[in-house]
LONUFI-797978 format. One record per residue (C-alpha): chain; x, y, z. Coordinates in nm, 2 decimals, padded with zeros to 4 digits. Each point is the difference from the previous one (the first is absolute). Last residue first. Layout:
// residues N
<c A&east X&north Y&up Z>;
...
// end
This chain:
// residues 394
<c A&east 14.64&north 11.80&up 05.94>;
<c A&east 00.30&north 00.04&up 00.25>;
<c A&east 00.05&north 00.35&up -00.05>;
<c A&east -00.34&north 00.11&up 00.06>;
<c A&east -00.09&north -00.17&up 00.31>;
<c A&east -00.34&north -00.04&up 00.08>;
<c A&east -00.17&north 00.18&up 00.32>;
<c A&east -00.09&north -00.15&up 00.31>;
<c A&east -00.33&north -00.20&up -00.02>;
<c A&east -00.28&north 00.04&up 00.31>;
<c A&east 00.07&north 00.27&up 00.27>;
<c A&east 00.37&north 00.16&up -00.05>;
<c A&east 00.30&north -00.11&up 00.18>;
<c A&east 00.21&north 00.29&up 00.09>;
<c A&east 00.36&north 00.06&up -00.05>;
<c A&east 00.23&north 00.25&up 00.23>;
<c A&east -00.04&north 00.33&up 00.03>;
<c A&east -00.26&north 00.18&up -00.06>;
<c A&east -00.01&north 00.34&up -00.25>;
<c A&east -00.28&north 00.23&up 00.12>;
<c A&east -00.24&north 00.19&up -00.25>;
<c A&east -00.21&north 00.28&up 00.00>;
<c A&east -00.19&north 00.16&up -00.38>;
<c A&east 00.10&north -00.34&up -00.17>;
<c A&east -00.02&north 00.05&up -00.35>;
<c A&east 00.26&north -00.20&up -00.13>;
<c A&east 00.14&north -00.25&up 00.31>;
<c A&east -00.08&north -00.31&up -00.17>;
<c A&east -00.22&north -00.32&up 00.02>;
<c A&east -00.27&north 00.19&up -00.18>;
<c A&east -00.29&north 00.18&up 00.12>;
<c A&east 00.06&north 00.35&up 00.04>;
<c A&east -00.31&north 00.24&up 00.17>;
<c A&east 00.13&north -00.05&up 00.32>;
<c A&east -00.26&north 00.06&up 00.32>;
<c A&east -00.03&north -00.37&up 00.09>;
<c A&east 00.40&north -00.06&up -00.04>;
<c A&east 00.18&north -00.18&up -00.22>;
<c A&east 00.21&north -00.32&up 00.06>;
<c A&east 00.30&north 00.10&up -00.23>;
<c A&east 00.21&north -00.30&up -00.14>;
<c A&east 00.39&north 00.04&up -00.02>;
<c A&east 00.21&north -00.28&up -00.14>;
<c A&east 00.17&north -00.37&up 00.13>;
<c A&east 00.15&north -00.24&up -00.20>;
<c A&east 00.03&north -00.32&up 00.17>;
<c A&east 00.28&north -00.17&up 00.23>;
<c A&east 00.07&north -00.20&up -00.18>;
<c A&east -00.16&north -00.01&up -00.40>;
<c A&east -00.23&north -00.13&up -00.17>;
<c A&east -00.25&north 00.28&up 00.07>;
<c A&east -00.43&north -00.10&up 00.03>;
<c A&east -00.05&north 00.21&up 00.21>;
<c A&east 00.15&north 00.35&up 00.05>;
<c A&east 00.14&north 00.11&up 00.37>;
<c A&east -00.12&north 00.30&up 00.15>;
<c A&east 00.14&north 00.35&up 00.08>;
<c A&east -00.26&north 00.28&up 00.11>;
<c A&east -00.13&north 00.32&up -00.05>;
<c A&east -00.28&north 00.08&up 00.26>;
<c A&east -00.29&north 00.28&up -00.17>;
<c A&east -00.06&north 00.18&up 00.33>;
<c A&east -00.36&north 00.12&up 00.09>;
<c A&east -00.18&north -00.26&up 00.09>;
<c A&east 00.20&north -00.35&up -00.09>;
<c A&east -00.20&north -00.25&up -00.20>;
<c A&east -00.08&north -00.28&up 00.21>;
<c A&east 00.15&north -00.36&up -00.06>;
<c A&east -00.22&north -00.34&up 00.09>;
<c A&east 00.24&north -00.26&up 00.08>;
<c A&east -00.35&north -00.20&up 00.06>;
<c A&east -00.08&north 00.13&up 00.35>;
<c A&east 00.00&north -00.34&up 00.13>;
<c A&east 00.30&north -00.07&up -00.12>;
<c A&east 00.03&north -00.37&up -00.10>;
<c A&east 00.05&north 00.13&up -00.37>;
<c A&east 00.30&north 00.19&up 00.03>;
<c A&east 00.08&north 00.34&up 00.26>;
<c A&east 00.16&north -00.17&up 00.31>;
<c A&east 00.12&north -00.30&up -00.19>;
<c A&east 00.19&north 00.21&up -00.25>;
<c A&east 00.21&north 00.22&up 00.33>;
<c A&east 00.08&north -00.36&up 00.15>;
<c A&east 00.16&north -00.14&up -00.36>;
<c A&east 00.17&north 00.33&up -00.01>;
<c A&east 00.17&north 00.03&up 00.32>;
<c A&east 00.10&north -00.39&up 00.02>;
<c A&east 00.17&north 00.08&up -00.34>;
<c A&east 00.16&north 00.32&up 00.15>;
<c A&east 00.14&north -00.26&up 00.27>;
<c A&east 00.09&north -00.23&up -00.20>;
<c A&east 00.20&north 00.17&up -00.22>;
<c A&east 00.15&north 00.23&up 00.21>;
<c A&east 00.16&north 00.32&up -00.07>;
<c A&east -00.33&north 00.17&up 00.14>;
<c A&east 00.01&north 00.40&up -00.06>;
<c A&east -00.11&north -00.09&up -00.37>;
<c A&east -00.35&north -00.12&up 00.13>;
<c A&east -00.07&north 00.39&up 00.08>;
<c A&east -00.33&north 00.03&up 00.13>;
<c A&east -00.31&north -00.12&up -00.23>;
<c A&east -00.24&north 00.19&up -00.17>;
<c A&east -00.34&north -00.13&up -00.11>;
<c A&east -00.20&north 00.30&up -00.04>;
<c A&east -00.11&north -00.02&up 00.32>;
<c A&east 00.27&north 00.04&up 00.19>;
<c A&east 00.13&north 00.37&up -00.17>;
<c A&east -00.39&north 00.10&up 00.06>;
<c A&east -00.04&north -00.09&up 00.36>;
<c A&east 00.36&north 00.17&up 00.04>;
<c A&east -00.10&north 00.29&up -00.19>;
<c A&east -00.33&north 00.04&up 00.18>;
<c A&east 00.10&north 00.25&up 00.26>;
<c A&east 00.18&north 00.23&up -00.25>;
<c A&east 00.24&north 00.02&up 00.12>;
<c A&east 00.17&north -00.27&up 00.17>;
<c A&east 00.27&north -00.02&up -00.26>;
<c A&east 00.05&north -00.34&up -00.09>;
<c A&east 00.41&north -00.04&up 00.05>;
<c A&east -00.02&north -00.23&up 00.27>;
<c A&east -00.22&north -00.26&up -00.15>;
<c A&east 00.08&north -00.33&up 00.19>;
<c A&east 00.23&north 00.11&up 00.29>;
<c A&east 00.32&north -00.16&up -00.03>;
<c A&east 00.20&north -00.23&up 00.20>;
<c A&east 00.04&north -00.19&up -00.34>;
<c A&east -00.06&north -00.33&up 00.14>;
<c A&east -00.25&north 00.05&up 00.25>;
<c A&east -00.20&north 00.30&up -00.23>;
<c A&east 00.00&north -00.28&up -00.30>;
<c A&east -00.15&north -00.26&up 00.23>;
<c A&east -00.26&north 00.19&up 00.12>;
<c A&east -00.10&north 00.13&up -00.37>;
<c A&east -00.09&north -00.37&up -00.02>;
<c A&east -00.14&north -00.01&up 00.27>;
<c A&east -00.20&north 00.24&up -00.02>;
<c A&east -00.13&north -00.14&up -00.32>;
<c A&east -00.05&north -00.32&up 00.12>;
<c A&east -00.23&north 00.14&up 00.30>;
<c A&east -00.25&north 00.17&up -00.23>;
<c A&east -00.01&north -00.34&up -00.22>;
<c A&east -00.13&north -00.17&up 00.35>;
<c A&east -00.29&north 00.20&up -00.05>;
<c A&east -00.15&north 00.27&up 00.15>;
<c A&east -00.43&north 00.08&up -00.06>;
<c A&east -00.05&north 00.20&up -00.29>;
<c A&east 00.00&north 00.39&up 00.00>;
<c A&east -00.29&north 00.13&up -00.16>;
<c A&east -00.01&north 00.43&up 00.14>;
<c A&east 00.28&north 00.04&up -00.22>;
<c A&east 00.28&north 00.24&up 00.07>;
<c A&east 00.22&north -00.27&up 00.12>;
<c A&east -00.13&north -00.26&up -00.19>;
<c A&east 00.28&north -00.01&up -00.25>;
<c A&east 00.26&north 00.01&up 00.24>;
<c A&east -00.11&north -00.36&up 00.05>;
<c A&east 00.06&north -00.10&up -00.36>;
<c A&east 00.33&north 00.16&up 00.03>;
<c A&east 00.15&north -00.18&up 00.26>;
<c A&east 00.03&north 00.20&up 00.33>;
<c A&east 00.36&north 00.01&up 00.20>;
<c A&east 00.06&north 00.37&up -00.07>;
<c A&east -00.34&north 00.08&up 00.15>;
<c A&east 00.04&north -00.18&up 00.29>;
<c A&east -00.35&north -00.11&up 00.17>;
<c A&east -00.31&north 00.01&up 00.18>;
<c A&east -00.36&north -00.17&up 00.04>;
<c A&east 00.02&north -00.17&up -00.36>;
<c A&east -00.35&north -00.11&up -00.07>;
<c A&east -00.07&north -00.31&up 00.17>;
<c A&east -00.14&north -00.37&up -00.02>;
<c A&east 00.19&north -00.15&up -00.33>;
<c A&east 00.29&north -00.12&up 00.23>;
<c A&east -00.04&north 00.00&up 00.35>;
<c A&east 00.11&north 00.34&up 00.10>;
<c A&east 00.28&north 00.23&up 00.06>;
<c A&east 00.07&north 00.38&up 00.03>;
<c A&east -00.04&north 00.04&up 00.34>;
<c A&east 00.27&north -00.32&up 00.04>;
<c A&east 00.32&north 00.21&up 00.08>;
<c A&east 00.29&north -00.24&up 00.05>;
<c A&east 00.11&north -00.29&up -00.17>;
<c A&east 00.27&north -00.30&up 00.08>;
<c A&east 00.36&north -00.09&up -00.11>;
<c A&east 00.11&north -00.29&up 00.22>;
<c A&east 00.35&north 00.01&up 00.19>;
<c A&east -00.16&north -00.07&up 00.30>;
<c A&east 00.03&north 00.32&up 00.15>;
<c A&east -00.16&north 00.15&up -00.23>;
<c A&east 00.06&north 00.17&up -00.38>;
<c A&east -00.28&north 00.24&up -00.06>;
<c A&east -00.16&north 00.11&up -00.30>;
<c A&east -00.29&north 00.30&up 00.01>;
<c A&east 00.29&north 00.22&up -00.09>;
<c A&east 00.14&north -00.19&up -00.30>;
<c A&east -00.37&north 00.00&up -00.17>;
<c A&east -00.34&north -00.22&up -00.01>;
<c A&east -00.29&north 00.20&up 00.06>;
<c A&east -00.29&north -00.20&up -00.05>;
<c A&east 00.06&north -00.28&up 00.13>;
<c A&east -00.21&north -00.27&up -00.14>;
<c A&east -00.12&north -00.29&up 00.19>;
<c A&east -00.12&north -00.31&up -00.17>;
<c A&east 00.29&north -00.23&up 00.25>;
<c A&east 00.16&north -00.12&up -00.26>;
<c A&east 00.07&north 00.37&up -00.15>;
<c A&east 00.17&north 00.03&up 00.34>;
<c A&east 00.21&north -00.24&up -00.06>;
<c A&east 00.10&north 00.07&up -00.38>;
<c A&east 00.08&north 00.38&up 00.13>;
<c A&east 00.23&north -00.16&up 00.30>;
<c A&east 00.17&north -00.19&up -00.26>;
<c A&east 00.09&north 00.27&up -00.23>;
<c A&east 00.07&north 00.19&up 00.30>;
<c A&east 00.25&north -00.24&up 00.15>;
<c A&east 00.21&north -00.02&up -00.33>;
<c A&east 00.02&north 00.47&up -00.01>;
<c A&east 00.11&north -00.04&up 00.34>;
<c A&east 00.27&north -00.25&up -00.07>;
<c A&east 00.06&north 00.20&up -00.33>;
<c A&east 00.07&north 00.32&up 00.22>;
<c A&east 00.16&north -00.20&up 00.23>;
<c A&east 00.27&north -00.09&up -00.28>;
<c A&east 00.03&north 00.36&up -00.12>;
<c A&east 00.02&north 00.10&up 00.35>;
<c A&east -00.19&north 00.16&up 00.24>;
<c A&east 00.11&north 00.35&up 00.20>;
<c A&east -00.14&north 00.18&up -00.30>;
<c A&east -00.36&north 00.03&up 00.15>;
<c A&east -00.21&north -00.09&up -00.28>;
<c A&east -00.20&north 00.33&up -00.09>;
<c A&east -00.28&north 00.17&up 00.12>;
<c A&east -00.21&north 00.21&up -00.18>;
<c A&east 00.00&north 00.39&up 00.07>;
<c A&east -00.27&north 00.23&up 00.09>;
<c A&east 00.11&north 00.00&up 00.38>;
<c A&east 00.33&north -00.21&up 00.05>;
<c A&east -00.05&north -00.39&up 00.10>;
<c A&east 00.32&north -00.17&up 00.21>;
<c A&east 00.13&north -00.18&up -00.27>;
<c A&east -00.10&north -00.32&up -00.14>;
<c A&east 00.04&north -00.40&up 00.12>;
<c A&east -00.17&north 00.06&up 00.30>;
<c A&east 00.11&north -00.18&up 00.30>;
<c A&east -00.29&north -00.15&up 00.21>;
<c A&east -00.13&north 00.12&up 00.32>;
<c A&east -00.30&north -00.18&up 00.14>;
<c A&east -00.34&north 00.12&up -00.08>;
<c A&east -00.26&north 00.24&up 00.22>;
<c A&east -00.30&north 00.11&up -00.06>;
<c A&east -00.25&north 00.29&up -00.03>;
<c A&east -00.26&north 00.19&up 00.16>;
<c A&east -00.21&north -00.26&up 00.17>;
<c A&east -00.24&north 00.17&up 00.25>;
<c A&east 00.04&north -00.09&up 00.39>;
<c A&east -00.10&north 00.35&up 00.09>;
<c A&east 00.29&north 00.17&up 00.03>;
<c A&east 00.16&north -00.14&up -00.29>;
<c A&east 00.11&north -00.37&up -00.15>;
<c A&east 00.30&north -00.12&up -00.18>;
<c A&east -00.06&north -00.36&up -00.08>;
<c A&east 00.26&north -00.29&up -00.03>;
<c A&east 00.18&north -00.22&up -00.19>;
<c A&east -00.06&north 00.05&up -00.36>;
<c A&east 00.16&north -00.20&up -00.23>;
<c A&east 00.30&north 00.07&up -00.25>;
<c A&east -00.17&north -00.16&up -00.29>;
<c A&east 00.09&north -00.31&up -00.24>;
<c A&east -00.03&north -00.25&up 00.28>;
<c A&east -00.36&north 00.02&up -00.02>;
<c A&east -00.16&north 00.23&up -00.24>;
<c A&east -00.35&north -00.04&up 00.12>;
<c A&east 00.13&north 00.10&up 00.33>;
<c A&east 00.16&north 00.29&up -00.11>;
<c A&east -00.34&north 00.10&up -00.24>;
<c A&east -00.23&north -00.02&up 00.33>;
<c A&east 00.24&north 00.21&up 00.17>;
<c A&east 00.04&north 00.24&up -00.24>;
<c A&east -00.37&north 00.00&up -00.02>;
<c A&east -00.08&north 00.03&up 00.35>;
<c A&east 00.25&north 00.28&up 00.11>;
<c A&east -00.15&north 00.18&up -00.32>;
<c A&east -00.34&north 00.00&up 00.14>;
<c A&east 00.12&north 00.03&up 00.38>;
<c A&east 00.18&north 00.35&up -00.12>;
<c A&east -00.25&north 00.10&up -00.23>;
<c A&east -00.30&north -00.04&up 00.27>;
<c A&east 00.24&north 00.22&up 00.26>;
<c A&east 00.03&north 00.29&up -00.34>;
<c A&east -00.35&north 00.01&up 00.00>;
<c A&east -00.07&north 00.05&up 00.36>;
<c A&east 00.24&north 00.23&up 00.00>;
<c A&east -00.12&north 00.21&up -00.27>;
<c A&east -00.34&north 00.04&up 00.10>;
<c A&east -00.26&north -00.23&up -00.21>;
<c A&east -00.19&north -00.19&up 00.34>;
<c A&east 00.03&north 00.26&up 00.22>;
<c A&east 00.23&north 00.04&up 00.27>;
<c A&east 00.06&north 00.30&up 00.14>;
<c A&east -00.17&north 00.04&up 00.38>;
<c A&east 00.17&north -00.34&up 00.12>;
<c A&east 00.32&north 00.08&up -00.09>;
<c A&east 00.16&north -00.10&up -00.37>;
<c A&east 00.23&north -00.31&up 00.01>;
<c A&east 00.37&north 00.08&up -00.03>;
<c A&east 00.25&north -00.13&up -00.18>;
<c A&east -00.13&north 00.20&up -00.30>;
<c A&east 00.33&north -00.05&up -00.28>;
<c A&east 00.03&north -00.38&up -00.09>;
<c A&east 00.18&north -00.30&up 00.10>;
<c A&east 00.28&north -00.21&up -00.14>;
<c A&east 00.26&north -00.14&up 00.26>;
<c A&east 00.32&north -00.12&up -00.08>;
<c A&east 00.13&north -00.22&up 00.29>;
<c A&east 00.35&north -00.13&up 00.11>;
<c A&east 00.18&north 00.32&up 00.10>;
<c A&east -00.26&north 00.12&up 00.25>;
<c A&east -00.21&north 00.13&up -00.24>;
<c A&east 00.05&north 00.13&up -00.37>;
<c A&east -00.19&north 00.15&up -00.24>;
<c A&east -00.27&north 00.03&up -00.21>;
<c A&east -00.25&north 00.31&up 00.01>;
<c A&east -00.34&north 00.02&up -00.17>;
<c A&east -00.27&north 00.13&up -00.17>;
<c A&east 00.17&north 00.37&up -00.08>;
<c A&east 00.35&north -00.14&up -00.04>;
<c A&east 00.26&north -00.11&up 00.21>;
<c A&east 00.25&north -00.24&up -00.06>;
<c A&east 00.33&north -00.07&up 00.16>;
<c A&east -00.10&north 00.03&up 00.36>;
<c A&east 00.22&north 00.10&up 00.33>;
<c A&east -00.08&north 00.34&up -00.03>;
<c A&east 00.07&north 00.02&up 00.43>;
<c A&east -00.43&north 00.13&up 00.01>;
<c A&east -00.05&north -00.31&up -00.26>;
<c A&east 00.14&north -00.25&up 00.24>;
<c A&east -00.16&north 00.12&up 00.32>;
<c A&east -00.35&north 00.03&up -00.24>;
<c A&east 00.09&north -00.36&up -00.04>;
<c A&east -00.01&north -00.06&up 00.37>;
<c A&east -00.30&north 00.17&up 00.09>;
<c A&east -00.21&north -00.18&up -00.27>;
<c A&east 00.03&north -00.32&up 00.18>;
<c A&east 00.16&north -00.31&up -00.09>;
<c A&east -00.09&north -00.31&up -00.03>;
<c A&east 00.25&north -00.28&up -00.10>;
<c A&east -00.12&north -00.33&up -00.01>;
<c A&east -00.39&north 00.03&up -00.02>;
<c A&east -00.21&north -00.01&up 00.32>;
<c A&east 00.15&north 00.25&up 00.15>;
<c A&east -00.24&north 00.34&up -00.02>;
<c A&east -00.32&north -00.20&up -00.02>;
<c A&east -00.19&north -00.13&up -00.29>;
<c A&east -00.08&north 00.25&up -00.27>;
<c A&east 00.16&north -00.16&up -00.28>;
<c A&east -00.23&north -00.29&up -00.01>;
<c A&east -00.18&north -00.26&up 00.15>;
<c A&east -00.35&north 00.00&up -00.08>;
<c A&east 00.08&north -00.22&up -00.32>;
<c A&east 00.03&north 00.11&up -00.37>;
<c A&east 00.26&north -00.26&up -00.07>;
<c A&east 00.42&north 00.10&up -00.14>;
<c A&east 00.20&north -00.19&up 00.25>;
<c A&east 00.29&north 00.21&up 00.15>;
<c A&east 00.34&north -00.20&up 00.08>;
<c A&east 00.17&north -00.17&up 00.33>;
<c A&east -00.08&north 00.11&up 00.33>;
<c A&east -00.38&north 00.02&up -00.05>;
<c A&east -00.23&north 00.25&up -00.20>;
<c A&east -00.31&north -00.07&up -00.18>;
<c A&east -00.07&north 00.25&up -00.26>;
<c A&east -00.25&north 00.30&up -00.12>;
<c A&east -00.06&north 00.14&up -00.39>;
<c A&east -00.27&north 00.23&up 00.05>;
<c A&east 00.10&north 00.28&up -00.31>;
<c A&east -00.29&north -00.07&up -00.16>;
<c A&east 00.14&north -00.01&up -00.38>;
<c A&east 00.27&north -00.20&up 00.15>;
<c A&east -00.22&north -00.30&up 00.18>;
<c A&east -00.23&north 00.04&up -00.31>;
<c A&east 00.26&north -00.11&up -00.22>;
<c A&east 00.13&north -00.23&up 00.23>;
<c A&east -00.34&north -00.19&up 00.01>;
<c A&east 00.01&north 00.03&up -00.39>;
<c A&east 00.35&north -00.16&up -00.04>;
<c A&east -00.12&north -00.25&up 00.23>;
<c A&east -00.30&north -00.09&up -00.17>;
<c A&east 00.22&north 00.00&up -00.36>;
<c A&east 00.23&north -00.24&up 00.14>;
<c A&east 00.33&north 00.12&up 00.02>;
<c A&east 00.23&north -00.16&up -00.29>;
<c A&east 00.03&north 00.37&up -00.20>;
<c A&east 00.14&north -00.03&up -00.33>;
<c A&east 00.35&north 00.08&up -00.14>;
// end
């Protein structure tokens, strides 16, 4: 799938991003993306719902937030509002600032990301939960925004732990949702915009009844940025690739196929994808991904939905990849894994064990002999170029 923005626009973005001086036209409606004089600084009121810092410190004082980490806190506002801002409320006194103190910094961060997740929702369109107002501080500086207050399909998220589809929804809404995202992915894909970060958590169901997206940092026009942020358990395996290289391509709309692919196998399962990974050592996740293995498909008893899984989960690491469906060689860990043989005459095919070896083994054949540290993954993996031939049905 190929790009249809004009390559001077996708270079005037480009340089937008890499600047960080992305700046809008606001009126009642909707934000137009323009570098104008206008911008997020205007006045306290002129967008739809300001708010100042005051308040939300009000609301983190009572805990009334869901998220908080060490760039920002999400939560909740007066019961219709989630607001996203970021740690230093305050603006340095007249005798501190300088221009690389903390606060300062942090302050730039927080209008940066303000402006890209706001550029990026209105990019999006109707596929994003918008933005509908600034937070600002003390001294008139934007330090975050506020949204309206969606459901979330997932549960309320725990510290170190991914978040699963909340078990109040059905079977039947579960394939509802999982029907809307397939076209809400296709839409946004339209519109040359990749997410970045496409997962249960960062899907909301609103009021309308339409399935939209949350938690833009991570997007981009496609082909313009490096990935910003993301979920490692949602990753494709070319992409996990790059992660300890200093090379990594610009996202692609295969990036966001993947995800959603292992999206739709977390919705209907109510699963986390790769539960049983040990998180120790750090990499083993990176590693487990990147070898080309897949969650569980055998936990989906449908057809068409585990058929929907796979098709989305090829597309996100085949040929239209940007990244190639490149696989990287584990670092430490040898990764045993299940994967289907080629070329087998028979439904469903005959499966066996392959071995993607580490950097550091000394083995080099597609099994476990000689392997000095080796995990057993679950589930089948799909290997970069050619699966192996069956045996038994040669």
């Amino acid at each position: 799938m190929e790009s249809r923005l004009p390559d001077a626009m996708k270079e005037r973005i480009g340089k937008i991003f890499s600047a960080r001086l992305a700046l809008f036209v606001v009126d009642k409606r909707c934000l137009h993306p323009a570098v104008i004089k206008e911008s997020f600084k205007a006045p306290y009121g002129s967008w739809e719902m300001d708010k100042n810092h005051e308040e939300i410190q009000t609301a983190i004082a009572t805990r009334r937030y869901f998220k908080f980490t060490s760039l920002c806190v999400v939560g909740v506002i007066d019961e219709k509002y989630v607001y996203k801002v970021f740690p230093d409320f305050n603006p340095p006194s007249p005798s501190e600032p300088t221009p690389d103190d903390d606060s300062t910094i942090l302050r730039n961060y927080a209008l940066q990301r303000f402006q890209h997740e706001t550029l990026m929702t209105t990019l999006a369109g109707d596929c994003a939960v918008p933005a509908l107002g600034r937070i600002l501080d003390s001294a008139g500086d934007v330090c975050g925004f506020l949204m309206p207050l969606e459901k979330s399909i997932t549960t309320q998220p725990v510290a170190f732990e991914v978040p699963t589809v909340s078990p109040e929804f059905s079977l039947s809404a579960r394939k509802a949702i999982i029907d809307q995202l397939v076209s809400l992915v296709d839409e946004l894909h339209k519109k040359d915009v990749v997410h970045g970060d496409i997962n249960p958590s960062n899907l909301l169901l609103c009021s309308d009844g339409k399935l939209r997206l949350c938690d833009f940092q991570a997007s981009s026009p496609v082909g313009v940025l490096n990935p910003q942020a993301f979920t490692m358990e949602y990753l494709s395996p070319s992409r996990a690739h790059f992660q300890h290289s200093g090379d990594s391509p610009p996202q692609s709309f295969a990036d966001d196929l993947y995800a959603t692919g292992i999206s739709i196998w977390a919705i209907y399962t109510g699963c986390a994808p790769f539960a049983d990974v040990p998180a120790e050592p750090e990499e083993m996740l990176e590693d487990v991904i990147a070898a080309g293995v897949r969650p569980d498909l055998s936990k989906i008893d449908d057809e068409d939905i585990r058929s929907l899984v796979i098709s989305y989960l090829d597309r996100g690491c085949g040929e239209d990849s940007l990244v190639g469906g490149y696989i990287r060689q584990p670092q430490d860990t040898c990764i045993m894994t299940d994967v289907e043989f080629q070329n087998c005459r028979v439904l469903p095919r005959h499966t066996g064990s392959h071995v993607v070896h580490a950097a550091s083994c000394n083995a080099h054949t597609a099994s476990d002999s000689g392997c000095a540290n080796l995990y057993k993954a679950a589930g089948l993996a799909k290997l970069a170029g050619s699966q192996p031939s069956c045996s038994q049905c040669q």
